[in-house]
N, C-alpha and C positions, 0 to 999 in steps of 0.2 A: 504494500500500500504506500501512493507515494505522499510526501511530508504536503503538500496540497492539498491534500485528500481527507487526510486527518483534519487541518486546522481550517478546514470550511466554517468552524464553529467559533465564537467567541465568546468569553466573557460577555453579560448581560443580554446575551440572544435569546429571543425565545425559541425553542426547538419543538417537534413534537416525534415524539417515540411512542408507537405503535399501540404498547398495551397500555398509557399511560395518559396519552393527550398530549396539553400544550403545559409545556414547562421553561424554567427560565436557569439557562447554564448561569451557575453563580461564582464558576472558579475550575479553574485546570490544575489540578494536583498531582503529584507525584507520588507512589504507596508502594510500599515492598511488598506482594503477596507471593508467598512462597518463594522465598529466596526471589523473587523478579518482579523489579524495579517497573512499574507500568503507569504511563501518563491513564489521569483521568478526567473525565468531566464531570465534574459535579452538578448534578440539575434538581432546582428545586421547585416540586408541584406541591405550589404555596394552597390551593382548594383543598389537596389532598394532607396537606401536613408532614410530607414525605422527602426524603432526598435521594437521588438515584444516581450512585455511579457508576460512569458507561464507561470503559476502556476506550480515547480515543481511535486506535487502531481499529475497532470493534462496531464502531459506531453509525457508521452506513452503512454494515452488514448487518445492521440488528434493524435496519430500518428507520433509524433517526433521521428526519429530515428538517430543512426549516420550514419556513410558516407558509403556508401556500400562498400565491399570487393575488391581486382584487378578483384579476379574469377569472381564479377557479372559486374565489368563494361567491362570484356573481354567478357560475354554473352550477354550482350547489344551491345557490338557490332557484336555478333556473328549474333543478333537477324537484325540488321539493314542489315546487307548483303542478310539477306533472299529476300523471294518473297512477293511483295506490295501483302496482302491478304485486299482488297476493298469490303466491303458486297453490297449487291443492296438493301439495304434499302434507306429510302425517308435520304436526310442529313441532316434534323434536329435531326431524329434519331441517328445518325453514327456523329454529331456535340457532341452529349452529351453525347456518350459513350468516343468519344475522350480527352472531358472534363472533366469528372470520370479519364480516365487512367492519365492523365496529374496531377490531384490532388490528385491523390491515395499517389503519393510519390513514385512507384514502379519505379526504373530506369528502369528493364525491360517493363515493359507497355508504359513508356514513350517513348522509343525505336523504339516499336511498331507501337506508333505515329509517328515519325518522317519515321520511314521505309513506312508508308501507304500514308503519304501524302510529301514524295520527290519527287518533278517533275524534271526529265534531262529538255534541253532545246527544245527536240525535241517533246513534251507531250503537252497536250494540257496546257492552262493557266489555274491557281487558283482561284478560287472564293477570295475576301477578306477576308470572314471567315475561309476558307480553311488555306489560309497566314497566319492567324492572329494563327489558334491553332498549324500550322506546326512551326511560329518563336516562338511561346510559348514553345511548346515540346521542339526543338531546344535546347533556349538558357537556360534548366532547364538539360538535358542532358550535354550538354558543362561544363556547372560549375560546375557539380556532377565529370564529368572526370576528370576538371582540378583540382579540389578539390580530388580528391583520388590521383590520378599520378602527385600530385606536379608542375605540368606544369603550365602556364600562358594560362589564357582564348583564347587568339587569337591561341597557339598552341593547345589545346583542340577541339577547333573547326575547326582545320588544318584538324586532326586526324579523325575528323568524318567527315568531307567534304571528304576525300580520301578514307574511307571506302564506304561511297555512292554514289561517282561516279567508284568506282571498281566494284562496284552492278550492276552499270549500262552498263558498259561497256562487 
């Protein structure tokens, strides 16, 4: 991996990693594990209370990327206006595909999610696991927005609560 490669990242970026969302690189440190010396990234996902270090070498193979572009969070939302496309598979199936897109890191997939499993008020009700990967996708969408467009989480998720219920309407 070459030394370009590694330091795409910096101090005070926000990044987002796969199983985790958007997080905010707080420092590149240096840690002996097991006898070997290994640069890290330290990222803190301040929502979650959490600190995660990624081996810079490691770090785009694990799928860390930065923040996506305005053009892909305007396709994400272009994507969320779409039509709920619901497969008729059994939903532990169509549970772990949802899981996949949610973890992929793809803000479009996660879109996806959120666009398939929005219920208006007039639908029928959610299973809890349904809830549970709709507020997943949700609030991984929300802070990827508010994180590109500068905005504060509760107006991020203004934004997307008005584009799905224009969908619905």
């Amino acid at each position: 991996m070459t030394r370009t490669k590694k330091l795409e990242f910096r101090p005070n970026d926000f990044v987002v990693y796969p199983a985790h969302g958007v997080g905010r690189i707080i420092s590149i440190e240096e840690q002996e594990i097991a006898g070997i010396s290994l640069e890290l990234f330290v990222i803190d996902f301040e929502k979650d209370k959490m600190k995660l270090r990624v081996p810079t070498n490691k770090a785009v193979s694990v799928g860390m990327r930065s923040l996506s572009s305005p053009d892909v969070v305007s396709k994400a939302m272009t994507t969320l206006k779409g039509k709920a496309k619901v497969k008729r598979a059994m939903w532990s199936r169509r549970a772990q595909e949802y899981e996949q897109k949610i973890n992929s890191g793809d803000l479009i997939a996660i879109a996806e999610v959120v666009r398939d499993l929005h219920r208006t008020d007039e639908q029928r009700e959610q299973s809890y696991s349904e809830r549970q990967l709709y507020e997943a996708a949700l609030e991984r969408l929300t802070r990827e927005v508010a994180a590109v467009s500068g905005l504060g989480e509760t107006d991020a998720q203004k934004q997307v609560d008005e584009v799905l219920v224009s969908r619905a309407a």
